[in-house]
C-alpha positions in Angstrom: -10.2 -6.9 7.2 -10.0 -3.1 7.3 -6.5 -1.5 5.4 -6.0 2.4 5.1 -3.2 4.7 4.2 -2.6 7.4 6.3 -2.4 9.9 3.7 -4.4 9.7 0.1 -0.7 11.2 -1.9 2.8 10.9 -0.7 5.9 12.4 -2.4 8.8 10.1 -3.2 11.0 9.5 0.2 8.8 10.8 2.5 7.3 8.1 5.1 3.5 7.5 5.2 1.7 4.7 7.5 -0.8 1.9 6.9 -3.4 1.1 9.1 -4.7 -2.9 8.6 -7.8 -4.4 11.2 -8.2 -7.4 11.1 -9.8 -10.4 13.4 -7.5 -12.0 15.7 -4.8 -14.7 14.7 -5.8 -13.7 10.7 -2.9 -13.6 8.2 -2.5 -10.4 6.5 0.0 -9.9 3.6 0.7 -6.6 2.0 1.8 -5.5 -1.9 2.6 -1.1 -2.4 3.6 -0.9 -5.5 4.8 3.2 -6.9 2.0 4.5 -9.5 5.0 5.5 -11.5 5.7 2.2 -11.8 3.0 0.8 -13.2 2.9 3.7 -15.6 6.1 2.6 -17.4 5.1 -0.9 -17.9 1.5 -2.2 -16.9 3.2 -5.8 -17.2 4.8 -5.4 -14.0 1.6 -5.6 -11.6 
């Protein structure tokens, strides 16, 4: 399995795209969690 982000930094409420590869009939699940987030409580993740 391959993931990527289309861009390294995105600003808040602008749209960004993931790429994921990955070998046919896999199952792929995805988490994005904001940096700022994690910054305010690094319970959270």
């Amino acid at each position: 399995v391959t993931f990527a982000f289309a861009d390294q930094q995105a600003q808040p409420g602008t749209e960004t795209a993931i790429q994921i590869t990955s070998s046919p009939n896999s199952l792929c699940g995805v988490k994005v969690v904001d940096k700022s987030i994690s910054l305010l409580d690094s319970a959270i993740c």
